[in-house]
C-alpha positions in Angstrom: 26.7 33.6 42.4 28.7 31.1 39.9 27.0 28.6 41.0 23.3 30.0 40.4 24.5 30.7 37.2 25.7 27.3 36.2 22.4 26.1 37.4 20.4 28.4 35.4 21.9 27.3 32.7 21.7 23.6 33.2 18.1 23.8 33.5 18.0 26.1 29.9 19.9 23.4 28.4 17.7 20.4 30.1 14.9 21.7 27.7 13.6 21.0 24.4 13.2 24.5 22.7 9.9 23.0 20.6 8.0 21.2 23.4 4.7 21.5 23.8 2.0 20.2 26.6 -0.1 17.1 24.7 -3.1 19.0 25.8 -2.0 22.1 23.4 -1.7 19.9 20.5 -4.6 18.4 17.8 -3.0 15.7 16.5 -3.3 15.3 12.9 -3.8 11.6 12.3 -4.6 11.6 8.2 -4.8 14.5 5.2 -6.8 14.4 2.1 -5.7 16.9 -0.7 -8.4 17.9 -3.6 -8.4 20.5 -6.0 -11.5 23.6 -5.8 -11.7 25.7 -8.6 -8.2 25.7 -9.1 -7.3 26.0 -4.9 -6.5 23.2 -2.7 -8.9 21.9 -0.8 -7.1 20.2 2.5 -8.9 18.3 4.6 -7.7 17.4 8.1 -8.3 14.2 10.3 -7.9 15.5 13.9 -8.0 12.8 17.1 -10.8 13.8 19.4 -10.2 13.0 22.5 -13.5 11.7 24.7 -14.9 13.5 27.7 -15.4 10.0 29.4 -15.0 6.7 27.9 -18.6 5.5 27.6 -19.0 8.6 24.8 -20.8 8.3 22.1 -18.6 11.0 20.5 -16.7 10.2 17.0 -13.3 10.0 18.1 -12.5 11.7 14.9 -12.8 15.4 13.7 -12.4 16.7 10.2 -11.9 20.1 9.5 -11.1 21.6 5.8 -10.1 24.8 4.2 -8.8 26.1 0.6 -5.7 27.8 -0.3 -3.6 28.6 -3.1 -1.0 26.3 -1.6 -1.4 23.4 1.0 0.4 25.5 4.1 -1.8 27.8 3.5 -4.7 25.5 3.8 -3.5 24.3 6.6 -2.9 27.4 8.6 -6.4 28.3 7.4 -7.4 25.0 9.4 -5.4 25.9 12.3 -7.9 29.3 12.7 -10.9 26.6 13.5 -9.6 24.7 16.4 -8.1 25.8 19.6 -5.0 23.7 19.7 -1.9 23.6 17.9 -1.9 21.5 14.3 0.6 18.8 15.2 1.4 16.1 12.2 4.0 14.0 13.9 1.3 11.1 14.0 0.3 11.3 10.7 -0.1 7.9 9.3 -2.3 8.5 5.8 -1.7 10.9 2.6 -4.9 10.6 0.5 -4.8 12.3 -2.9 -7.5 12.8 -5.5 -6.8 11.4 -8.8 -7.4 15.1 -10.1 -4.6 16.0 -7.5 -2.4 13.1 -8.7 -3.1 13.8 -12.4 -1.5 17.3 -11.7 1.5 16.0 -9.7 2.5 14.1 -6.7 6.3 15.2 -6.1 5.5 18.9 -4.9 2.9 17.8 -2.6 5.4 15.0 -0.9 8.4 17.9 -1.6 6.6 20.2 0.9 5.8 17.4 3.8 9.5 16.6 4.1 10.2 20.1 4.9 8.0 19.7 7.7 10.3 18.8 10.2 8.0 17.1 12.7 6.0 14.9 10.5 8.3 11.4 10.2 8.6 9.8 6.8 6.7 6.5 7.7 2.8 7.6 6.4 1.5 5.5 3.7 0.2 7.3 0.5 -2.9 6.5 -1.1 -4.9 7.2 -4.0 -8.5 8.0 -3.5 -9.9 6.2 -6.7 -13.8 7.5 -8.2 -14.1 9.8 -5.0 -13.2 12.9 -3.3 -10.1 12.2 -0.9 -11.9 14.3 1.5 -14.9 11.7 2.0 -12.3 9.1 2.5 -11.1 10.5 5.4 -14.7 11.0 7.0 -15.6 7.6 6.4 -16.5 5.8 10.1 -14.5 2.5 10.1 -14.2 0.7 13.7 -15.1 1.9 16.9 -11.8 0.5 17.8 -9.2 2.5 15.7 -8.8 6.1 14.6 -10.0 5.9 10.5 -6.4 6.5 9.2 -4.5 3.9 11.6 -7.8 1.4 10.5 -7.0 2.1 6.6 -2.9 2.0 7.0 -3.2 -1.1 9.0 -5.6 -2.4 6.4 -3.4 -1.9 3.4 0.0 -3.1 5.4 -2.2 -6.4 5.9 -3.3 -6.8 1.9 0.5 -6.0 1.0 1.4 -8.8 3.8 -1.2 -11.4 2.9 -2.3 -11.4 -0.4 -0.3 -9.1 -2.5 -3.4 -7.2 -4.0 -1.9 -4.3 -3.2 1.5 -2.2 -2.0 1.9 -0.2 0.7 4.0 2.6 -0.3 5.8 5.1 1.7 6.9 8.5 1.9 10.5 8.0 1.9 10.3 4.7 -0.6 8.2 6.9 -3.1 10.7 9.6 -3.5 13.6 7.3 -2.7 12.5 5.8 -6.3 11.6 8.5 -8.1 14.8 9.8 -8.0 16.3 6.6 -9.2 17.1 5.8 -12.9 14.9 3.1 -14.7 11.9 2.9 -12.7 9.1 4.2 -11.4 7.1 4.2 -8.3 3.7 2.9 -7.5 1.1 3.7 -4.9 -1.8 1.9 -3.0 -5.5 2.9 -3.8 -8.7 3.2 -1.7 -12.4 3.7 -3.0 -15.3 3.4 -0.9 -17.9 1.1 -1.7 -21.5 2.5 -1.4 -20.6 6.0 -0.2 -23.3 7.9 1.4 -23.1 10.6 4.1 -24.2 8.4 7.1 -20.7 6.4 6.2 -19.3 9.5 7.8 -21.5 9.1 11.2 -21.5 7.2 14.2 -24.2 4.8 12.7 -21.4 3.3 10.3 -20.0 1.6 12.7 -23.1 1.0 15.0 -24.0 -2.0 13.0 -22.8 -5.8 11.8 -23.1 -4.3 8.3 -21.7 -0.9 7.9 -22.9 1.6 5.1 -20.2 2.5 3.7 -16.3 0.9 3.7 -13.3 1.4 2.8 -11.8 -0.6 0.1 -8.5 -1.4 -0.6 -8.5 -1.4 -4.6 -4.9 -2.7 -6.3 -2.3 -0.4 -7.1 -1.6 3.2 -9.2 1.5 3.8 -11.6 3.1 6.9 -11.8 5.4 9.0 -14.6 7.8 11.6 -13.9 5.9 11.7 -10.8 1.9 11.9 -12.2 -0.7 9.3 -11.8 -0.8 7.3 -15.4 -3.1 4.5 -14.8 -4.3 1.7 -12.5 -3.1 -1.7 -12.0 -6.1 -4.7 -11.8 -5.7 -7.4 -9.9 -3.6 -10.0 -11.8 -1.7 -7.2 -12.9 -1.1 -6.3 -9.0 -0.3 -10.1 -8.1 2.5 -10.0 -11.1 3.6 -6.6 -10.3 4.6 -8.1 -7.0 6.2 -11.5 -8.6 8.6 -9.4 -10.3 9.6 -7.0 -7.6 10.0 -10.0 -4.9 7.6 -8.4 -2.8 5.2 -11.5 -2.1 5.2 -12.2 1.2 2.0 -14.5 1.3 -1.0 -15.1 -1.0 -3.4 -17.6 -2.4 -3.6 -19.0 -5.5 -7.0 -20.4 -6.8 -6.4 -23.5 -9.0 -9.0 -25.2 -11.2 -8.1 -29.2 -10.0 -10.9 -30.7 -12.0 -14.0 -29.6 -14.6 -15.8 -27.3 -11.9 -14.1 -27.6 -8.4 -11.0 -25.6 -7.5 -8.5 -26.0 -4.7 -6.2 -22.9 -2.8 -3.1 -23.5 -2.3 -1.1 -20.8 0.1 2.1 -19.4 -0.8 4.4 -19.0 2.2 7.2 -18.2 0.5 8.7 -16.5 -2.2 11.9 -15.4 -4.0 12.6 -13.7 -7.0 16.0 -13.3 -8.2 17.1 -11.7 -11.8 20.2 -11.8 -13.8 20.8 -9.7 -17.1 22.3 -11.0 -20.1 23.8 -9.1 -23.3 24.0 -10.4 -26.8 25.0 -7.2 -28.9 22.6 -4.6 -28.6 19.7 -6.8 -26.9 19.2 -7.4 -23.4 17.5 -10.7 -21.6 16.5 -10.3 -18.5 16.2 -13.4 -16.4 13.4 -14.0 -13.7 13.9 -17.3 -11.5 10.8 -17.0 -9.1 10.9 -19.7 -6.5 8.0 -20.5 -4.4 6.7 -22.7 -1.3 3.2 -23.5 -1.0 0.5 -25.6 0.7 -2.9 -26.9 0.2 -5.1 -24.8 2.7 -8.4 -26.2 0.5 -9.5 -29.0 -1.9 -12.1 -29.3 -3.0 -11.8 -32.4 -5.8 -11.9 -36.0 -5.9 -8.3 -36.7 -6.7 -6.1 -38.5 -4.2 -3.5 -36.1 -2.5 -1.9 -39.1 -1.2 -1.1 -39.3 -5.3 2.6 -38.4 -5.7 0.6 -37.5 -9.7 -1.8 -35.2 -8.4 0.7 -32.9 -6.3 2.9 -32.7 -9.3 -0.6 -31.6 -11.3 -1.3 -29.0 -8.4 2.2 -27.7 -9.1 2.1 -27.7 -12.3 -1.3 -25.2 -12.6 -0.3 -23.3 -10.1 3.3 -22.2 -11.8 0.7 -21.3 -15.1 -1.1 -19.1 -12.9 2.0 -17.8 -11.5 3.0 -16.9 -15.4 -0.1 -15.7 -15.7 0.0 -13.4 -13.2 3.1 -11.8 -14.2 2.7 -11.9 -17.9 -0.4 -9.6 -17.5 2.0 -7.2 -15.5 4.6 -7.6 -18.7 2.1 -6.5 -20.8 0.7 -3.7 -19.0 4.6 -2.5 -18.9 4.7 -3.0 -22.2 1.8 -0.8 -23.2 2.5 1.7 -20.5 4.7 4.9 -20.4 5.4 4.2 -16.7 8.3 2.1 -15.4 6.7 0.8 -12.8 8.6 -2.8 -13.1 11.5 -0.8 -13.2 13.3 -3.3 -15.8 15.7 -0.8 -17.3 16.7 -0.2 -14.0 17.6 -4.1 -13.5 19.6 -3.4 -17.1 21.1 -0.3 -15.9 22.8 -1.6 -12.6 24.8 -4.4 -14.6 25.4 -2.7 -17.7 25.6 1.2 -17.2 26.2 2.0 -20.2 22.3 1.0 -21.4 21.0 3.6 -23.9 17.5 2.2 -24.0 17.8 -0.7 -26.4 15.8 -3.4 -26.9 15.6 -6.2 -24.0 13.4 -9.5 -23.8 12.4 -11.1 -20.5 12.6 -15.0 -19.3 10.9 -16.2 -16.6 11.4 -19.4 -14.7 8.7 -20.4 -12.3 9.3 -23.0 -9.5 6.4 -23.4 -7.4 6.9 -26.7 -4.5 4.3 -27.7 -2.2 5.1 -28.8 1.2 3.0 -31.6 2.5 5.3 -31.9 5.8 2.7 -32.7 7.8 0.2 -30.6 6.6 -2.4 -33.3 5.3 -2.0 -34.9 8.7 -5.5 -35.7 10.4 -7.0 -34.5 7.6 -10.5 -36.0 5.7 -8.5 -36.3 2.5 -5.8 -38.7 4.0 -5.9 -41.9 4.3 -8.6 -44.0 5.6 -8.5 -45.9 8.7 -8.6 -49.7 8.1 
């Protein structure tokens, strides 16, 4: 009898007291949060699965509902569809700028205290449209919408810099920090109509509607404050040493430009103190090559790389002088400078502080010109 007992109890323990069959569950693969006359208004992006494979069915399915509060939206949801609401696969938070406006950190305060959703989604802005048509728009027959859009955005933080993927855990991770502010990635949808949210989006070589990824937002004390253009974006990500890779567009002659790729990138910073003013010291340091040229200067010319260099570490300053001044003009801390301050000197009560940049850019011509029709001639 002992033994039937210890086995009972084994098999209790064997368990996971939450599971559930994947059959049970709609998995919740993106949320969109507007405001209603003064209500939420919670939009859901559910995974459909297919009958059979060859179905034309959206693999998507959107359901939304209002409430006073976002759990109660979503419970209202959960009264539409047979299966369980299951957001441990949710990979996309879209917010309305009238949402964001209002206040980001009790939105994100109540999705950590959902246990099973993870802290890895990306959180995006939905910029000049209703988060909830974001959501609905068709993008590849390939991809669920919200992987296509998170995967999207990961690629234009990776590759170009236009943007930056933020995240759950980084967002409020800064937010609670002293001196700075955090940022978040922003979508619009370019020529939005309602056959964007249909099968015939992506039925053709030229869809109706897509998704766009637009820059970067700046936040304070947690609100949406403003938008970030595109060299504003670029310098943004200079100073914060988050440029992985990007080209930069160089004019080489009166008309004709050449690209030159950056492959690398580091930014360091070091704070000085002379009596009540700060200096904070950027040393940016940057590889590069020439993926296109399009002028009639020899490469070969020792003259001409040092020329290429030369314009591209003035667009570099460029770049992050636009972010400077946006800082400057902006309540938001999104360059989190004082923070830079405050983690050598502790004691920082807001005084005044200058900044100094020092731009390095190198090209690498290891092999890179090799074969190419701007080498040498053959004799």
């Amino acid at each position: 009898m002992k033994k039937i007992i210890i086995f009972i109890i084994i098999l209790l323990l064997s368990g996971c007291y939450n599971y559930k069959e994947l059959n049970e569950l709609a998995i919740v693969s993106s949320i969109a949060i507007d405001k209603k006359d003064d209500k939420y208004l919670v939009s859901a992006q559910i995974m459909n699965a297919k009958q059979k494979e060859d179905s034309d069915d959206s693999q998507i399915l959107v359901y939304e509902e209002e409430g006073n509060t976002i759990n109660e939206a979503l419970r209202n949801i959960s009264t539409k569809t047979s299966r369980i609401l299951y957001e441990g696969h949710l990979s996309k938070l879209v917010i309305s700028e009238e949402v964001a406006k209002e206040g980001i950190m009790n939105i994100l305060d109540m999705f950590q205290r959902l246990t099973e959703i993870r802290n890895e989604f990306t959180i995006t802005i939905a910029k000049n449209i209703e988060a909830s048509k974001i959501i609905k728009i068709m993008t590849s027959p390939e991809s669920v919408p919200a992987e296509y859009v998170s995967i999207t955005i990961q690629n234009a933080d990776i590759s170009s810099s236009l943007t930056y993927s933020t995240k759950l855990d980084e967002f409020i991770s800064l937010y609670l920090k002293k001196g700075i502010d955090p940022v978040i990635s922003v979508i619009e949808a370019k020529n939005y109509k309602e056959k964007g949210t249909t099968t015939d989006n992506i039925s053709t070589t030229d869809p109706i509607t897509s998704i766009i990824v637009d820059n970067i937002a700046i936040t304070k004390n947690g609100k949406l404050e403003d938008f970030l253009n595109k060299n504003e974006t670029i310098g943004y990500n200079f100073l914060r040493n988050q440029v992985q890779e990007m080209i930069i567009p160089v004019k080489c002659d009166d008309k004709n430009y050449a690209s030159l790729s950056v492959l690398k990138s580091k930014t360091k910073s070091n704070i000085k103190k002379e009596k009540n003013q700060y200096q904070i010291n950027f040393n940016i340091k940057s590889n590069a090559i020439i993926t296109e040229y399009n002028c009639s200067k020899d490469l070969t010319d020792e003259k001409t790389i040092k020329e290429l260099e030369t314009l591209a570490n003035k667009k570099i300053k460029k770049y992050i002088n636009s972010a400077l001044e946006k800082q400057k003009n902006s309540k938001s801390k999104f360059l989190g400078l004082e923070r830079l301050i405050y983690l050598d000197y502790p004691d920082y009560k807001y005084e005044d502080y200058s900044v100094k940049l020092k731009v390095d850019l190198q090209l690498n011509r290891k092999g890179e010109t090799r074969n190419s029709s701007k080498g040498d001639k053959t004799k």
